[in-house]
C-alpha positions as CSV (number, residue, x, y, z in Angstrom):
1,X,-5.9,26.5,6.1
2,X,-8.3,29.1,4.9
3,X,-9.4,27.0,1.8
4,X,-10.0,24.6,4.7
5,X,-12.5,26.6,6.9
6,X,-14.6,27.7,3.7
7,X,-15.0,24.2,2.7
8,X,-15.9,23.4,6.2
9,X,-18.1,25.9,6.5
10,X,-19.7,26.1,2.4
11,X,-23.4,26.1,2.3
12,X,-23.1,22.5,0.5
13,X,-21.2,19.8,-1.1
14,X,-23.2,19.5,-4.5
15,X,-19.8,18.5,-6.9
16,X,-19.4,20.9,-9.7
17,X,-17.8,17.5,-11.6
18,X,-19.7,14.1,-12.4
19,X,-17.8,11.0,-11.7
20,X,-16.5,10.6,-15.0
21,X,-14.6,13.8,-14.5
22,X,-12.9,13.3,-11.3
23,X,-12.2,9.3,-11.4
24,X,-12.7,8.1,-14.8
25,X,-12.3,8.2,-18.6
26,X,-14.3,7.1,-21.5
27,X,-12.5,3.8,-21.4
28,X,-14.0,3.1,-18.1
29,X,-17.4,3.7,-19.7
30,X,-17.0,1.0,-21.9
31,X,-15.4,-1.4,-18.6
32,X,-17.6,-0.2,-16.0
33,X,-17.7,2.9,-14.2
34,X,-15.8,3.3,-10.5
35,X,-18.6,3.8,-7.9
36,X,-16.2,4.2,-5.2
37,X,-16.7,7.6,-2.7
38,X,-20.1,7.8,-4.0
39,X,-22.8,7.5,-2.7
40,X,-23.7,4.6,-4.8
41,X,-21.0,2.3,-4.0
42,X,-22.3,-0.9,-2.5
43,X,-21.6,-2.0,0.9
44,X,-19.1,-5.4,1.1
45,X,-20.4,-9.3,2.1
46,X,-19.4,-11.1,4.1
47,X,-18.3,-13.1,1.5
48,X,-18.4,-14.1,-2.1
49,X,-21.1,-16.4,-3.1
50,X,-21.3,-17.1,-6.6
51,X,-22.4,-20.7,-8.1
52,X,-18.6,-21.5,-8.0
53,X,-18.0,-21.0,-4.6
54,X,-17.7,-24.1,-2.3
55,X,-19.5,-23.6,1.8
56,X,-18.5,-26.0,3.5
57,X,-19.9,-25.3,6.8
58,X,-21.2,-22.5,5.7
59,X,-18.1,-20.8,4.9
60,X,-15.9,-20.5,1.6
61,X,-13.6,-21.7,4.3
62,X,-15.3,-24.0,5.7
63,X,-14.6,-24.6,9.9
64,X,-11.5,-22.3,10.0
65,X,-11.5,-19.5,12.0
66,X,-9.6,-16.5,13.6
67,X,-8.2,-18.2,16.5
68,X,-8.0,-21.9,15.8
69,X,-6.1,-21.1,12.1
70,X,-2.6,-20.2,11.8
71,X,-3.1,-18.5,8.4
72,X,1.0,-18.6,8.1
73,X,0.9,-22.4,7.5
74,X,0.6,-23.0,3.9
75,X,-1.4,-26.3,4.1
76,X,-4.3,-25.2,6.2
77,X,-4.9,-22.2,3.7
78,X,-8.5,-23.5,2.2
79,X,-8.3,-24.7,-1.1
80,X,-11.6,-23.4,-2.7
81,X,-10.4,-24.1,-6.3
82,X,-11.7,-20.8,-7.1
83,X,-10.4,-18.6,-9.9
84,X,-11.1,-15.2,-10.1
85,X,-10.2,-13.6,-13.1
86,X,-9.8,-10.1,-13.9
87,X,-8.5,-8.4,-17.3
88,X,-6.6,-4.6,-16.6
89,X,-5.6,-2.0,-19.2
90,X,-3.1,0.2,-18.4
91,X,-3.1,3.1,-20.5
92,X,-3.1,6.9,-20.0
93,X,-5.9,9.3,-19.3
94,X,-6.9,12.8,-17.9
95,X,-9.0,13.1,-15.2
96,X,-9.3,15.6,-12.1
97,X,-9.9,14.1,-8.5
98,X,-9.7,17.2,-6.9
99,X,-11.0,19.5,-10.3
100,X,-7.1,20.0,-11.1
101,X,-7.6,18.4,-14.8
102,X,-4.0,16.4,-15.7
103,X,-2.2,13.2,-17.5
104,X,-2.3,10.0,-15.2
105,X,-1.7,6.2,-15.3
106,X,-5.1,4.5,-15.5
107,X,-6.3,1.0,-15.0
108,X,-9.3,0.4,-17.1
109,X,-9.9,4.3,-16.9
110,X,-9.9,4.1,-13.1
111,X,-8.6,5.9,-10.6
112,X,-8.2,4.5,-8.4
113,X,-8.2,1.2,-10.2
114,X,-10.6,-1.5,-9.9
115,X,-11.5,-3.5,-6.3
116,X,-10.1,-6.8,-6.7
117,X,-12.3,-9.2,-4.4
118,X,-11.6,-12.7,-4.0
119,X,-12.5,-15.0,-0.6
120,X,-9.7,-16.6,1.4
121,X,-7.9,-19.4,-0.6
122,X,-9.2,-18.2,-3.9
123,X,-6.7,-18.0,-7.1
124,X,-6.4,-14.4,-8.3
125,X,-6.1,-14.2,-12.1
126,X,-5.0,-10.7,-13.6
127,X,-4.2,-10.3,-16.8
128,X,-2.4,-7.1,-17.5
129,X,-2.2,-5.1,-20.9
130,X,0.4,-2.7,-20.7
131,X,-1.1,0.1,-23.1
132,X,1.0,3.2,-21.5
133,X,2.0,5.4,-24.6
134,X,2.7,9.1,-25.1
135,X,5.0,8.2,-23.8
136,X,6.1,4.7,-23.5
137,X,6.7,2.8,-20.5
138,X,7.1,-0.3,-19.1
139,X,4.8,-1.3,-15.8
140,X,4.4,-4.5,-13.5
141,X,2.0,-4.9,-10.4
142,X,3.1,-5.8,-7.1
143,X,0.2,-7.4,-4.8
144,X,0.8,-5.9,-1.6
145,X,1.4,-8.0,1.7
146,X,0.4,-11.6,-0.1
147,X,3.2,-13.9,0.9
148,X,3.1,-15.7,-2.4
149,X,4.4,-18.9,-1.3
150,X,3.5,-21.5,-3.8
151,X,4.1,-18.3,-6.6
152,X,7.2,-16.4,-5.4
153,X,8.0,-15.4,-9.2
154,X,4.5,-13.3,-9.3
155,X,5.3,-10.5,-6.7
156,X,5.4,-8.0,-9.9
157,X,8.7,-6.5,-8.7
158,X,10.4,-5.8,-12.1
159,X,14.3,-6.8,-11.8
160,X,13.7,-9.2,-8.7
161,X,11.2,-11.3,-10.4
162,X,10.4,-10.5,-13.6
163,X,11.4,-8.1,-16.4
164,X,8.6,-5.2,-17.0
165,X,5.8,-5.9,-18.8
166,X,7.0,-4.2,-22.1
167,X,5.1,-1.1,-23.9
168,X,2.3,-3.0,-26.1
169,X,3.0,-6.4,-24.4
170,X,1.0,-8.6,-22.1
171,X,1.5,-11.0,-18.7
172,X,-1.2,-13.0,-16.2
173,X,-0.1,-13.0,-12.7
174,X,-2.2,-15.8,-11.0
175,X,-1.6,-16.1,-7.5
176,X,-3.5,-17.6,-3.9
177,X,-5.6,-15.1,-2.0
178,X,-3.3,-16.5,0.9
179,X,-4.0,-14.3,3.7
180,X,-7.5,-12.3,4.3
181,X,-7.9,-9.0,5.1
182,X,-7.5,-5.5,3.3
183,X,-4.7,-4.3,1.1
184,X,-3.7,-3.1,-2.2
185,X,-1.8,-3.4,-5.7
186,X,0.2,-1.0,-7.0
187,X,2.5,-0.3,-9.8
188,X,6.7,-1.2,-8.7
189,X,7.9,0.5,-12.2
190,X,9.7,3.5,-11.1
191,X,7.3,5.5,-9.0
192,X,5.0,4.7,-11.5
193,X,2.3,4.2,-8.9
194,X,2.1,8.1,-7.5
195,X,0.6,8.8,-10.9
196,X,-2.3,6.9,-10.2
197,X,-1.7,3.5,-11.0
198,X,-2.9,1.5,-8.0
199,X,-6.4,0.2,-6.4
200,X,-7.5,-1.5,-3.3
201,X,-7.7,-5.5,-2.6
202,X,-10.4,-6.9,-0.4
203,X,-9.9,-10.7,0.3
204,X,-12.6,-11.8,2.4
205,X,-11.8,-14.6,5.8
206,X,-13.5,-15.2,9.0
207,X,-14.1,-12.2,11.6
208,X,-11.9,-12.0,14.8
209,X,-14.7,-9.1,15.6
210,X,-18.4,-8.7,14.6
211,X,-20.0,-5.7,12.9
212,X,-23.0,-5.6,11.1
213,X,-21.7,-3.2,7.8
214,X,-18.7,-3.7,5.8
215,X,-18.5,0.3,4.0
216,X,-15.5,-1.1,1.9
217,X,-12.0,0.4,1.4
218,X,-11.0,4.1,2.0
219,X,-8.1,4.9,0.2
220,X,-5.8,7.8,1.8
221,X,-3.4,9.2,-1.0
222,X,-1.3,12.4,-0.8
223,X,-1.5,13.8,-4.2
224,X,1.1,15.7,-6.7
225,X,-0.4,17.8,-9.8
226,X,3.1,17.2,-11.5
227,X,3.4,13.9,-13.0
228,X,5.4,11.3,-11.2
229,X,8.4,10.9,-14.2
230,X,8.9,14.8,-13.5
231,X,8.9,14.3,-9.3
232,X,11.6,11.3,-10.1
233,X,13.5,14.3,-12.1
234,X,13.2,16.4,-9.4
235,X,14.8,13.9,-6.9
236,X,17.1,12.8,-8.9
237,X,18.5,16.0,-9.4
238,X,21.5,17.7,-7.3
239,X,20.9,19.0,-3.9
240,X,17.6,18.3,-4.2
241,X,15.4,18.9,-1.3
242,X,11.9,17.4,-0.6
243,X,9.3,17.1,-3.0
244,X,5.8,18.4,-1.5
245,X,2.4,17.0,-2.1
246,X,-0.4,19.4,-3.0
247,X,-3.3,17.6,-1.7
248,X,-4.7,14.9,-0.2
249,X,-7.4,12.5,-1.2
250,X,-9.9,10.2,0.2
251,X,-11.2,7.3,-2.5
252,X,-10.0,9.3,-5.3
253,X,-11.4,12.3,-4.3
254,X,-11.0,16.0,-2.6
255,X,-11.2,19.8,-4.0
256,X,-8.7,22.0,-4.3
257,X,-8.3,25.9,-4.2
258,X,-8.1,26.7,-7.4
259,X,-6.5,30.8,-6.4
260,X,-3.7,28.4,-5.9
261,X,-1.3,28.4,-9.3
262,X,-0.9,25.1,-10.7
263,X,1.5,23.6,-12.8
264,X,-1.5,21.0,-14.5
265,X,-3.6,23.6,-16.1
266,X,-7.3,23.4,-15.7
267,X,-9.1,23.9,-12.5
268,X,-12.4,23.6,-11.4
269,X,-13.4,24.4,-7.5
270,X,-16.1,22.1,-5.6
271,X,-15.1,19.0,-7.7
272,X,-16.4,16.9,-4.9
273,X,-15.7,15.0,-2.2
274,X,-16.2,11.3,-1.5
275,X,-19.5,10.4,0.8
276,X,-20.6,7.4,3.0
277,X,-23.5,6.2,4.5
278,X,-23.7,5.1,8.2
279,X,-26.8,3.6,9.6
280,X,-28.1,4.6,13.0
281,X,-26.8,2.1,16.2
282,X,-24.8,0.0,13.4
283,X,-21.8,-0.9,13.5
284,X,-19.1,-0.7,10.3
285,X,-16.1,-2.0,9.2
286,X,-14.1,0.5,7.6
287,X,-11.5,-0.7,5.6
288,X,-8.1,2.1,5.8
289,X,-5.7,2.2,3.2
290,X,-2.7,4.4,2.9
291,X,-2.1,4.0,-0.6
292,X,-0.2,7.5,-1.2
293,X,3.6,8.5,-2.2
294,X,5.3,9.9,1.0
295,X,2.8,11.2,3.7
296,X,2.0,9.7,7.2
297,X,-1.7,9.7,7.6
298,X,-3.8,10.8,10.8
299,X,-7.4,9.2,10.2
300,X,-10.3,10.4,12.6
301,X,-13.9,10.5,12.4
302,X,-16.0,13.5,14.2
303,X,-18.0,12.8,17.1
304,X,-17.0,9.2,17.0
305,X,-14.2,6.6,18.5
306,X,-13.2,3.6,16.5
307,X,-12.0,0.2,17.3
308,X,-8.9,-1.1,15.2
309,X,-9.4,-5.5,14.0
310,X,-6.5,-5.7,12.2
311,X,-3.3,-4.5,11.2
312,X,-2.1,-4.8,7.3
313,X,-3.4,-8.7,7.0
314,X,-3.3,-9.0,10.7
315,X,-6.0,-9.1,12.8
316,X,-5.3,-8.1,16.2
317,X,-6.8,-7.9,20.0
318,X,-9.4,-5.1,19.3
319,X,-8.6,-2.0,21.1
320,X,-10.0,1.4,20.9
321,X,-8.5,4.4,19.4
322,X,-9.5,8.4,18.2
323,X,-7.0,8.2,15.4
324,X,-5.3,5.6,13.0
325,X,-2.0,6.2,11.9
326,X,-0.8,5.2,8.8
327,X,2.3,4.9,7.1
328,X,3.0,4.6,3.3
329,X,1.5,0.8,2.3
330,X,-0.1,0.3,5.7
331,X,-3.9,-1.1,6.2
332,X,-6.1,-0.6,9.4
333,X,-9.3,-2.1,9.4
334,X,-11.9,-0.7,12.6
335,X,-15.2,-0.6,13.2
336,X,-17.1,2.3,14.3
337,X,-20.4,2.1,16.0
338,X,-23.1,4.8,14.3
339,X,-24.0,6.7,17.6
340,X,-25.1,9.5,16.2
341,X,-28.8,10.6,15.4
342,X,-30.6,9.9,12.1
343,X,-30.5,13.1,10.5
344,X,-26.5,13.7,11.4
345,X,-23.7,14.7,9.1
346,X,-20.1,14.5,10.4
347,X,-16.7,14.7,8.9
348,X,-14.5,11.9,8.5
349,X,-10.8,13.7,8.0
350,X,-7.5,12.3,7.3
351,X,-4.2,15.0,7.7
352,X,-0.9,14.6,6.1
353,X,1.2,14.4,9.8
354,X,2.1,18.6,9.5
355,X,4.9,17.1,11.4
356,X,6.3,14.4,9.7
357,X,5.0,14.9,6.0
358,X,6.1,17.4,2.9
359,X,2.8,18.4,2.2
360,X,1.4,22.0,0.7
361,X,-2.6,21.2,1.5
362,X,-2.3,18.2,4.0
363,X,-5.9,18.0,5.2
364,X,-8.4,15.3,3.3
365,X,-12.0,15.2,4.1
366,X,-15.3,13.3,3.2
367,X,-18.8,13.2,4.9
368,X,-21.0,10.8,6.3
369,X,-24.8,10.8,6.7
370,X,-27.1,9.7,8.8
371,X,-30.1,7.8,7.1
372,X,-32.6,10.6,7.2
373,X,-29.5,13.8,6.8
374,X,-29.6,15.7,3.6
375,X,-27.3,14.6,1.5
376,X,-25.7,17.4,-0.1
377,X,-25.6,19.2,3.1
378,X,-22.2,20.3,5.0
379,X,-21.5,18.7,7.8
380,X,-21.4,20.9,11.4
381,X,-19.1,18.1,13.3
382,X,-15.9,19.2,15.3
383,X,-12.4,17.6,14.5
384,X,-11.4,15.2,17.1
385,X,-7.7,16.2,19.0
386,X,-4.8,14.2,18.5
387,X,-0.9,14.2,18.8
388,X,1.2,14.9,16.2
389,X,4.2,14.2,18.0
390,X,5.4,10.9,17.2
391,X,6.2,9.8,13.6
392,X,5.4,6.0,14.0
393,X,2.5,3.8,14.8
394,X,0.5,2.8,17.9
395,X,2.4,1.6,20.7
396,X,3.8,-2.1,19.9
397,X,2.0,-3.1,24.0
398,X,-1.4,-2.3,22.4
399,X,-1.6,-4.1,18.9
400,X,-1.5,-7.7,19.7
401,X,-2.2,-10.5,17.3
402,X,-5.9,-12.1,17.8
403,X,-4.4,-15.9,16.6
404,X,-2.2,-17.9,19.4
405,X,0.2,-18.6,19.8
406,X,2.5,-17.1,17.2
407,X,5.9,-16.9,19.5
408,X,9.0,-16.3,17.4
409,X,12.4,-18.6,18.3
410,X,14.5,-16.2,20.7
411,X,17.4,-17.3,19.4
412,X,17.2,-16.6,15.4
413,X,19.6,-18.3,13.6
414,X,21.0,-15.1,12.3
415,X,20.5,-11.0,13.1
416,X,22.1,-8.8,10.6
417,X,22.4,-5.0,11.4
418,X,21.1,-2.6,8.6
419,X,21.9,1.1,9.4
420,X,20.1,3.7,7.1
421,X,21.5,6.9,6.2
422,X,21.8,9.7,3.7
423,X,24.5,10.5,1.3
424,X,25.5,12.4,-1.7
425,X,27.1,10.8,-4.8
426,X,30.1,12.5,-6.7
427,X,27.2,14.5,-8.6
428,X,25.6,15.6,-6.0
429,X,22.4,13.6,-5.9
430,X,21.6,12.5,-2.9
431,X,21.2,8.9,-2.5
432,X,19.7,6.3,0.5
433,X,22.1,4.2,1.3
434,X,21.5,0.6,3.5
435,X,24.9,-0.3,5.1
436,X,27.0,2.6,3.0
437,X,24.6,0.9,-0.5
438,X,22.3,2.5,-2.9
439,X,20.2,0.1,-4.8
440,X,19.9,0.1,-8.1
441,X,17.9,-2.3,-10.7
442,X,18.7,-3.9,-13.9
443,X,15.3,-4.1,-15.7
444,X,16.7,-6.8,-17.9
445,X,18.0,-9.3,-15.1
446,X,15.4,-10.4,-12.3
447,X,17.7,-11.5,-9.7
448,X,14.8,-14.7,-8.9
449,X,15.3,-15.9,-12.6
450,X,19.2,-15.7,-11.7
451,X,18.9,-17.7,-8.4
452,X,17.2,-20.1,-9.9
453,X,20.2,-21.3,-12.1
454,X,22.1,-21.5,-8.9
455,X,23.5,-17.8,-8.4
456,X,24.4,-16.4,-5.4
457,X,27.2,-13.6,-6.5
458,X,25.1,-10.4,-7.8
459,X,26.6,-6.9,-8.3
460,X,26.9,-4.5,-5.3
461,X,24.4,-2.2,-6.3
462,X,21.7,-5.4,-6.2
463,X,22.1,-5.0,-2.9
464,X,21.5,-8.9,-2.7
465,X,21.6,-10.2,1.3
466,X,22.0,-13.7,0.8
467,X,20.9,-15.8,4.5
468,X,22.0,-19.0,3.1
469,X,20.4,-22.0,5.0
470,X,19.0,-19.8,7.9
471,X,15.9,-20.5,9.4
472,X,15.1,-17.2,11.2
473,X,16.4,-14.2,10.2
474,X,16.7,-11.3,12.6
475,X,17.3,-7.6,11.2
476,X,18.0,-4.5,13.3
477,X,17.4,-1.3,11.0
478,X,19.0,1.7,12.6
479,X,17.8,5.2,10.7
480,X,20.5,7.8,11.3
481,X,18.5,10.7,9.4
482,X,15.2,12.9,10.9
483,X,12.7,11.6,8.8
484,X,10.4,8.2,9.4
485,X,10.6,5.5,7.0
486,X,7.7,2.6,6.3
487,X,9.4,0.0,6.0
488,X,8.1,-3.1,4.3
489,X,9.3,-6.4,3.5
490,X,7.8,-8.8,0.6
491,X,6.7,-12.4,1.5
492,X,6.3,-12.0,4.6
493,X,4.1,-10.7,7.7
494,X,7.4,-9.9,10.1
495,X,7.4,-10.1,13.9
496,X,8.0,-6.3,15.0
497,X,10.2,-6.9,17.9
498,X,11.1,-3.6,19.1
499,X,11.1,0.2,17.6
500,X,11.6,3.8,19.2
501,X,13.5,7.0,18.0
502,X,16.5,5.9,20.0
503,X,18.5,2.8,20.4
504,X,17.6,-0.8,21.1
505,X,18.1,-1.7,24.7
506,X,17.9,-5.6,23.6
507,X,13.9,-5.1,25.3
508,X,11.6,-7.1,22.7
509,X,8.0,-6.1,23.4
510,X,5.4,-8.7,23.9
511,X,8.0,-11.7,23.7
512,X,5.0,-14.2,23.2
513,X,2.9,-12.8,20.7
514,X,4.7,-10.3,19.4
515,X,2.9,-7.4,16.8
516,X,2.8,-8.9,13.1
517,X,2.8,-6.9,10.1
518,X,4.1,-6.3,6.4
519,X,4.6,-2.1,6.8
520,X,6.5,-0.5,10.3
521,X,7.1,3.3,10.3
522,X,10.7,3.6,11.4
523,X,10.9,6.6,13.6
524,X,13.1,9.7,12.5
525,X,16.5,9.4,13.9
526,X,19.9,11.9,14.1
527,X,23.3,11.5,13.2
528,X,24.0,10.9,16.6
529,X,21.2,8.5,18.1
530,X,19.5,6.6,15.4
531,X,16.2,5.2,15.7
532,X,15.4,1.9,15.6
533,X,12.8,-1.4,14.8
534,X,13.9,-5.2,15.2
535,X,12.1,-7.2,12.9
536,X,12.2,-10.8,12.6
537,X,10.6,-13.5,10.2
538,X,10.7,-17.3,9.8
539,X,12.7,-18.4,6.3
540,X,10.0,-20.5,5.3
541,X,9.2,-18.6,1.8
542,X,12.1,-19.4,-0.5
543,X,12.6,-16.8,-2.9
544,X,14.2,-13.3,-3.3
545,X,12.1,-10.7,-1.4
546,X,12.6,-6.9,-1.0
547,X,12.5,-5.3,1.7
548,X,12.5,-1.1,1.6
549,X,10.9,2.2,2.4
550,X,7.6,3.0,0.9
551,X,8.0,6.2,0.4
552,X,8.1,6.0,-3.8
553,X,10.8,9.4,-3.9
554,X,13.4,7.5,-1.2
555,X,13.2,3.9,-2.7
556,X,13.6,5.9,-6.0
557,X,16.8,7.0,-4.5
558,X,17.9,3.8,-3.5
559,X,16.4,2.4,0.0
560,X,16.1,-0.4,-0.9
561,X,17.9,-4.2,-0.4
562,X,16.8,-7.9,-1.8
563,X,16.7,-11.2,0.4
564,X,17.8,-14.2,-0.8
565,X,16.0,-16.3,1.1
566,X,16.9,-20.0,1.3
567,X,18.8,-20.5,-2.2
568,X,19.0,-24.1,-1.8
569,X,15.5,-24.5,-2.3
570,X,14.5,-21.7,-4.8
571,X,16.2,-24.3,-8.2
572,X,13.4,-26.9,-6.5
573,X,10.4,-24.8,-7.9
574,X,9.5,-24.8,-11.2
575,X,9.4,-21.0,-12.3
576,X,6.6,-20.7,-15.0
577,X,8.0,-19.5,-18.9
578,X,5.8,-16.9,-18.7
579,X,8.5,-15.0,-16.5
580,X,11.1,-15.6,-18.9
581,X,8.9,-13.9,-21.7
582,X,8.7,-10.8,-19.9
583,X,12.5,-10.9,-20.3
584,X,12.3,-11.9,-24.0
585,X,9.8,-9.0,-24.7
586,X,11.3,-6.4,-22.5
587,X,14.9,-7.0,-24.3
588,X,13.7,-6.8,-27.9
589,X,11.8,-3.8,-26.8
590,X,15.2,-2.1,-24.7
591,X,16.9,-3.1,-28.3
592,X,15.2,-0.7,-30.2
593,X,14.2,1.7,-27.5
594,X,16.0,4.0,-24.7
595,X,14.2,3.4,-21.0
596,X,15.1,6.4,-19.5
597,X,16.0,4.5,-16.2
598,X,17.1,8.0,-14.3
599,X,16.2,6.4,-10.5
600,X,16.5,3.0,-8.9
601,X,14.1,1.8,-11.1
602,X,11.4,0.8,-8.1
């Protein structure tokens, strides 16, 4: 805490590093170089408007709006006929976003990677390179929260629907911006993504609330200085205990207290901070992303209250909050109104929950400045109070979906009982289990590709819940341990029926419009009296679809299951070669090489 109040109180925030330093490498001259937590980074449109781009009404979506769309049904999503193509390199680099110089996973010398835009019913094109060497490894992107319903086979989950991209190799996902809102794509190789290989996703739709400036994504990230293939070692090891973060970022960005030892090498103090601009009696969209490896984040702005729009791709009743909490793979988009003067600089902070997180330095901070403040000055702004008592999200009464009516059937057509708990194998790892069941993959079998030739019997450690012909599908997760989990499920936005950190009294909250999302944090629970969340979803997405913690070190260990959902009708779609060639490339590169498969593999 003392590096803390220094930095708070320095005499400025000139950055010791330039840009190239902290987020990039020389590859990323050549491709472009990342603008993001500068002060140079452009504010969003409303839209894209290239010569391609169709405006019907005005509008790449023409007359569709927040309330009179039910973005769920695939038919009404707008068919611009849009492509928008974007070529990634994934290779290695060193860089130092907090002046801690060390080894990460890069896309196009990024970090974090590229901004993919696209507007509402666009295709996404992304061709990926897989360039990773010294050493080798295989990769695959997952594009969080999309439901992928015409493309089930391009979710990037390596053993569910593809193989991984092999070392040297190549794949194009191409996909429908189905949904609108803010999210992210991240790495599913292993927990391939805590070492840097992941960027934010901004698909632009119509606005359930106005604001006049969009400031883009802010990406929340706890931060290791050991890389991620040692941290998998570390978990995977006997008796091993919690693995603790040693800082926390904002866009890429933070500094560090280089008196601390480091196990990366190099450090250099003051390597800067990311920095925004608000404009006086404006209001802004903020776009929050918790793209980190295990911690709950507490966002808050000094001096200012901020109204929440949506929830992961959901937009919801606005309601007014001092702090956004934020679980592993969750999104909150708010706007805050610029009340302050012209010349003001306040702190925006986000804090790894001291309560709920493993963290060593859990306190990330930025600045903001007023259109006539000095920019290199340190802001004077008091931290806003908040509870730190409760390891989930806002209550499920306040965060209300803004379309109607979106009432799930209160009868689903099945409810299966998921109880979460901790448990140590005969070596003494511990392992997650999900009903007495640690998941584990097989790189070299996608269980999607298998399904499609009409199989339905997969080994036990698939962790393959097959629902048949079910139309609704109901899932009570119970956590028996005192930690929270995120919990996400692929393919779908779920209905979040109930949650507490006790049992489920059979109450569902908000019956008629229940809370919709693709991440809940599932409250710590005890041997004694789990903890609880009911989800519940519509089997309208055939296809297999994971559903897990987000936290990268427990899926590692195996929290993790696959949904077969709706097998029948999975043999009717016509999965695209290309998926097969992962396979074909992974297995003559597996002939010849070892993969060092030591964790789940996700």
């Amino acid at each position: 805490m003392a590096f803390i109040t220094s930095l708070l109180h320095a005499l400025n925030l000139t950055s010791s590093l330039t840009q190239t330093a902290t987020n990039a490498n020389q590859v990323s001259l050549i491709q472009g170089l990342s603008t993001l937590g500068t002060l140079s980074a452009p504010t969003l449109p409303d839209f894209l408007t290239d010569l391609n781009t169709p405006l019907p009404n005005g509008f790449p979506w023409g007359s569709r709006t927040a309330n009179n769309t039910n973005p769920y049904i695939e038919s009404l999503t707008p068919p611009t006929g849009v492509i928008r193509p974007y070529v990634f390199t994934i290779s290695r680099g060193t860089i130092a976003p907090d002046g801690v110089s060390r080894s990460v996973i890069l896309i196009n010398g990024q970090f974090p990677g590229p901004t993919i835009v696209a507007n509402w019913g666009d295709t996404i094109q992304v061709q990926v390179h897989n360039q990773i060497s010294g050493p080798e490894e295989g990769t695959s992107l997952h594009w969080h929260g999309l439901l992928q319903k015409e493309t089930p086979w391009f979710d990037g989950v390596p053993a569910v629907q593809q193989c991984p991209i092999a070392p040297g190799a190549s794949s194009t996902y191409q996909f429908r911006a189905d949904l609108y809102g803010t999210s992210w794509y991240h790495s599913h190789y292993s927990g391939q993504y805590a070492g840097g290989l992941f960027g934010p996703m901004v698909i632009y739709g119509p606005k359930n609330v106005p604001y006049d400036v969009d400031l883009g994504p802010i990406m929340l990230s706890d931060y290791y200085h050991t890389e991620y293939f040692q941290l998998v070692k570390e978990v995977m090891s006997p008796n091993a205990g919690p693995v603790f973060s040693d800082n926390n970022l904002i866009n890429g960005k933070m500094n560090f207290d280089c008196t601390v030892p480091s196990v990366a090498g190099t450090c250099t103090s003051n390597a800067g901070l990311s920095k925004f601009r608000f404009q006086t009696g404006k209001t802004h969209r903020l776009r929050l992303i918790n793209s980190g490896a295990e911690g709950i984040q507490r966002f808050t702005i000094d001096n200012h209250t901020m109204t929440v729009m949506a929830n992961d791709y959901v937009p919801v009743e606005p309601y007014e909050t001092n702090v956004v909490t934020l679980g592993i793979g969750q999104r909150t988009d708010v706007i805050v109104k610029a009340t302050g003067n012209p010349t003001d600089a306040v702190w925006m902070r986000s804090d790894l929950s001291p309560n709920c997180d493993a963290a060593n330095q859990p306190h990330a901070l930025a600045a903001i400045y007023y259109p006539y403040a000095n920019t290199s000055s340190t802001p004077k702004s008091t931290a806003t109070s908040y509870s730190d008592a409760v390891c989930g999200n806002d209550n499920l009464t306040q965060t209300v979906p803004f379309f109607k009516p979106s009432t799930p059937p209160p009868q689903p057509a099945t409810v299966e009982t998921i109880d979460i708990t901790l448990a140590k194998n005969d070596s003494s790892i511990n392992l997650w289990e999900m009903n007495k069941s640690s998941f584990r993959a097989d790189y070299n079998s996608p269980v999607l590709l298998n399904a499609s030739e009409g199989e339905t019997s997969f080994p036990a450690g698939w962790n393959v819940y097959d629902f048949g012909f079910n139309t609704s599908i109901r899932l009570v997760v119970r956590s028996f341990f005192p930690a929270a989990h995120p919990m996400h499920l692929h393919g779908h936005n779920f209905y979040v029926l109930s949650e507490s950190n006790g049992p489920w009294d059979g109450t569902i909250v908000n019956a008629a419009n229940p809370q919709r999302r693709d991440v809940q944090l599932l409250q710590p629970g005890s041997t004694t009296v789990p903890s609880h969340m009911v989800i519940q979803f519509d089997a309208d997405n055939p296809g297999v679809w994971p559903f897990h913690c987000h936290i990268a070190w427990h899926v590692s260990a195996g929290l993790y299951v696959n949904i077969l959902e709706r097998p029948d009708l999975i043999n009717e779609k016509q999965i695209p070669l290309v998926m097969q060639q992962t396979c074909v490339n992974w297995d003559a590169y597996t002939k010849s090489n070892v993969v060092d498969q030591i964790d789940s593999g996700e």
